[in-house]
C-alpha positions in Angstrom: -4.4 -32.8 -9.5 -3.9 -34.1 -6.0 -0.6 -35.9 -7.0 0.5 -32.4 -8.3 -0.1 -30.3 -5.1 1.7 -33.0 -3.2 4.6 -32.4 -5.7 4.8 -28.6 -5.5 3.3 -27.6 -2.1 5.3 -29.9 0.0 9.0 -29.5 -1.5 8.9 -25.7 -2.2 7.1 -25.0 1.2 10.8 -22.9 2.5 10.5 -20.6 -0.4 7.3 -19.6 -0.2 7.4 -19.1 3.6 11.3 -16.6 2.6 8.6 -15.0 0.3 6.2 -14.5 3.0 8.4 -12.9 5.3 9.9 -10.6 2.6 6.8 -9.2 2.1 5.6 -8.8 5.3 5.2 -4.9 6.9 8.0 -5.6 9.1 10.6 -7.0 7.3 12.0 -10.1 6.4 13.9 -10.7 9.6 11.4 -9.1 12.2 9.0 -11.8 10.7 11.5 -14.4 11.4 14.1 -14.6 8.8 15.2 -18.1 8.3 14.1 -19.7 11.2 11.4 -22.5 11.2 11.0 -22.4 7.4 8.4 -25.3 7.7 6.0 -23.3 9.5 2.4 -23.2 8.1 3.1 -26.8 5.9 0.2 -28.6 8.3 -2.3 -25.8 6.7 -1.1 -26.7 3.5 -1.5 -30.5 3.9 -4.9 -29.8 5.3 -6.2 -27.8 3.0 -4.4 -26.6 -0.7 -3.4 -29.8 -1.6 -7.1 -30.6 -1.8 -7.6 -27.4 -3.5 -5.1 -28.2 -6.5 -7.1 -31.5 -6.9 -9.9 -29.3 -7.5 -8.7 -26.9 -9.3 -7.3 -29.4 -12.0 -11.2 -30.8 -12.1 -12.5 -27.5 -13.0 -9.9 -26.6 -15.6 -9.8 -29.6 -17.6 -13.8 -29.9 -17.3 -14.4 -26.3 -18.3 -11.7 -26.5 -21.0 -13.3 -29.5 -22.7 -16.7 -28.2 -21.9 -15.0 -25.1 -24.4 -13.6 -27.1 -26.5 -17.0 -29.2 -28.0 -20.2 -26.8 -27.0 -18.8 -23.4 -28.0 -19.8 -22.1 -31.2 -18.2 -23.9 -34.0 -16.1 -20.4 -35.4 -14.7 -20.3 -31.9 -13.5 -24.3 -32.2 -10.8 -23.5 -34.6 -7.3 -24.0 -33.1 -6.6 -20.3 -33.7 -8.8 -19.3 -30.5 -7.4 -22.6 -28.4 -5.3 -19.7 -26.0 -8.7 -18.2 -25.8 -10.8 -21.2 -24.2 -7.7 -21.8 -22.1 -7.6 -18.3 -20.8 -11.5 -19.1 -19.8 -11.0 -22.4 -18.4 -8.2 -21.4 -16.1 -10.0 -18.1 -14.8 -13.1 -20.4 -13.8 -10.9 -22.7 -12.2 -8.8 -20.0 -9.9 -12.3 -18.3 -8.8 -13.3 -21.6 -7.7 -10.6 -23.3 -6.2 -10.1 -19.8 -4.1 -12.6 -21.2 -1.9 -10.6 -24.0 -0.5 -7.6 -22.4 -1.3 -8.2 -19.0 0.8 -8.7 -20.3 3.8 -5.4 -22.2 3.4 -3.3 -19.0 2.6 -4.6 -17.5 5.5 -3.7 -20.0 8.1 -0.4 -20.4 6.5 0.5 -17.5 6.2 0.1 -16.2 9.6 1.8 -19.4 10.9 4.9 -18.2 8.6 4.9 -14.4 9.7 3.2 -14.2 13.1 4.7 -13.7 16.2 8.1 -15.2 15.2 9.4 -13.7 19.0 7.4 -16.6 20.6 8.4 -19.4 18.2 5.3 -19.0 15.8 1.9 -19.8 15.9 0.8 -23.5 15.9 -1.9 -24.4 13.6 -4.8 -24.7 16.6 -3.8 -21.5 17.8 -3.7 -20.1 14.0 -7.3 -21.7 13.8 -8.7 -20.0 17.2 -7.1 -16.5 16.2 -8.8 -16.2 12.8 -11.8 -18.2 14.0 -12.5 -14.8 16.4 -14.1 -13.2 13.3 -15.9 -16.1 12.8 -16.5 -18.0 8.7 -15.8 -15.0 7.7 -12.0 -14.5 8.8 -10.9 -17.7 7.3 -11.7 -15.8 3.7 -9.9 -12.4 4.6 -8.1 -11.1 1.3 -10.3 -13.3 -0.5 -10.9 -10.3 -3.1 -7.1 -9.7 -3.1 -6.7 -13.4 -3.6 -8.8 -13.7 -6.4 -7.6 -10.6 -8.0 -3.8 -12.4 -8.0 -5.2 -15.8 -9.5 -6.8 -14.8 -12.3 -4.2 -12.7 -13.6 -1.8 -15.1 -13.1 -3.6 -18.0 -14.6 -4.8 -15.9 -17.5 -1.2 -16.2 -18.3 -0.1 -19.3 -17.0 -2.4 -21.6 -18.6 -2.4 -20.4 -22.0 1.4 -19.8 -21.8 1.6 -23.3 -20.4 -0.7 -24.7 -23.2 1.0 -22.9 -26.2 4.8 -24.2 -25.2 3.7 -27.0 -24.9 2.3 -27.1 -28.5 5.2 -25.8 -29.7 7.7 -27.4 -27.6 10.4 -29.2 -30.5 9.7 -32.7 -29.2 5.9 -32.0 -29.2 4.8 -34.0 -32.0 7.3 -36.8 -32.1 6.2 -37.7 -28.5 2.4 -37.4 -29.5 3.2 -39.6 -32.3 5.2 -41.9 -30.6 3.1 -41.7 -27.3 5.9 -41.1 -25.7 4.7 -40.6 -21.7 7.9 -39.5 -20.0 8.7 -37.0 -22.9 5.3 -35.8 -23.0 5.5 -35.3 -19.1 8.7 -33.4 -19.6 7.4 -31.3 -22.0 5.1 -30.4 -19.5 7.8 -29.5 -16.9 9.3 -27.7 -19.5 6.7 -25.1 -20.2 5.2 -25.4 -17.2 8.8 -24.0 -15.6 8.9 -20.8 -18.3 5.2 -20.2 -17.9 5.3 -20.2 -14.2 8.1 -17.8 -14.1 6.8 -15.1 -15.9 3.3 -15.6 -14.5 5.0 -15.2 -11.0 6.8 -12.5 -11.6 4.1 -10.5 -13.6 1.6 -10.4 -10.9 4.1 -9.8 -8.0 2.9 -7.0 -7.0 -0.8 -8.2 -6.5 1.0 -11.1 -4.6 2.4 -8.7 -2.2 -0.8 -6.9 -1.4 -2.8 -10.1 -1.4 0.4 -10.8 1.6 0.0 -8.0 3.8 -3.7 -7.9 3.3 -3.7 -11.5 4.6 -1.6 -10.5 7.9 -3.3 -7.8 9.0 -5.2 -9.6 11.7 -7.6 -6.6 12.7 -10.7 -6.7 10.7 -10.6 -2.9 10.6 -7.1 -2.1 9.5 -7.2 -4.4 6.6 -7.5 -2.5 3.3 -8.7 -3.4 -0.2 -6.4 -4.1 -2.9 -6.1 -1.1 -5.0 -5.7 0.6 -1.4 -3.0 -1.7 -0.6 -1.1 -1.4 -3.5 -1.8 2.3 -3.3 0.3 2.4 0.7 2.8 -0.2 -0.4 3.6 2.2 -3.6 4.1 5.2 -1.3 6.2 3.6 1.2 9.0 1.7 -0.9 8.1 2.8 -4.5 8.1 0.7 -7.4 10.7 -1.2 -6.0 8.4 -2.4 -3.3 5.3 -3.7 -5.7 7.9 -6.4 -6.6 9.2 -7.2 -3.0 10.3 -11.0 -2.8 9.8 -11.6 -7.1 12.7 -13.7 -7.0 12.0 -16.3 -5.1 8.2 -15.9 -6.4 10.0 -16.6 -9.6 11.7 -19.1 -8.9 8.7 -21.1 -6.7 6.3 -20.4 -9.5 8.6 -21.8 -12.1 9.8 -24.8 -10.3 5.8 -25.1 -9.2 4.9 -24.9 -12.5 7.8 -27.1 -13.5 6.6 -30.2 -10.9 2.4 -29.1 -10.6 2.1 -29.1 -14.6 5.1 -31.8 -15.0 3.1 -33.9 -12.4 -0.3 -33.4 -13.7 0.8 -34.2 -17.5 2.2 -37.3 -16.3 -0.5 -38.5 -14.2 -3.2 -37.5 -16.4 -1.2 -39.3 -19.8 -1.0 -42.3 -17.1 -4.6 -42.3 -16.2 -5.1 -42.4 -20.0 -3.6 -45.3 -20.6 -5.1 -47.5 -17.8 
């Protein structure tokens, strides 16, 4: 898991951080266009590369945990989507708690006061720490909200493809790791896509939520979504979906690529 954070935070960091400022309330280029794309990436180090060790953890443990103590109707292969649907919900929920804090730091480095060169991550730190614990974890809710969606179809997307993938069973058979782990970037590319784009326009709520700094402006979701809808429309729900897309299906591509590998490694040690 930590081998695949490395491999999708750290490469697709300038895509996310367009993203960011495409979705921000004032614009892609008031909240600093192209410049310093790398901004935020010392909040991601810190902190959500950790937080995709740990979510890996969770998922596989909660998925075999599935797998052998559910009862036995539910073991048949038929409800595998099912118990991967499960395992990847518990796994979001929890690895929001190191992963929030993350999003919020790097996020307001990306978008936040562009004007003066951006924020650095001590002065990130001081800003949020004004609210004390408790503004490291703004738009937790909206975080949480995007997550679960998204790896409710993810996962079990990713798992299915996989399954079914052409080369699937000749690599099994075989034990074939560098097919197997391009299997994995395989599905985990398509899956990623059309998780990304499907929950866009949570993704841009969970954003502007995020970057309002004042405790007292900051809205719930279903508010959010609600303002965002009257101001731009439909149109505005799915504000920066293509390079979402394409981040989520790369990340998916390298995360899931990485962490089929690594895992079919650790295996065979």
């Amino acid at each position: 898991g930590l081998l695949a954070g490395v491999a999708v935070d750290v490469p697709l960091h300038p895509l996310d951080t367009v993203k960011t400022r495409m979705q921000a309330t004032e614009g892609f280029d008031a909240a600093g266009g192209l410049r310093r794309l790398w901004s935020g990436l010392s909040a991601v180090l810190i902190v959500s590369v950790p937080g995709s060790a740990f979510f890996f953890v969770v998922y596989e443990c909660a998925r075999h945990f599935l797998e052998r103590r559910v009862p036995r109707v539910l073991q048949d292969e038929r409800y595998a989507i099912g118990r991967d649907a499960v395992a990847a919900s518990l796994a979001d929920v929890s690895a929001c708690v190191v992963r929030v804090p993350c999003e919020v730091l790097k996020q307001r480095m990306q978008a936040i006061c562009p004007e003066v060169g951006g924020l650095t991550f001590r002065q990130t730190v001081a800003r949020v720490s004004q609210e004390g614990v408790m503004g490291f974890f703004a738009g937790f809710g909206a975080t949480a909200m995007r997550e679960v969606p998204f790896a409710l179809i993810q996962m079990p997307l990713f798992e299915e493809l996989k399954h079914r993938h052409p080369w699937a069973e000749r690599a099994r058979e075989c034990g074939d790791t560098g097919q197997l782990g391009l299997i994995g970037m395989q599905a985990g590319c398509l899956a990623g896509s059309f998780a990304g784009v499907a929950t866009t326009p949570l993704d841009v709520a969970k954003t502007r939520i995020i970057l309002t700094e004042r405790p007292a402006d900051r809205p719930g979701l279903l508010q959010m979504m609600g303002e965002i809808q009257r101001e731009s429309g439909v149109r505005g729900l799915f504000r920066g979906f293509v390079p979402r897309a394409v981040h989520c299906g790369l990340g998916g591509a390298l995360w899931l690529g990485a962490f089929e590998w690594s895992k079919l490694l650790l295996w065979t040690v």
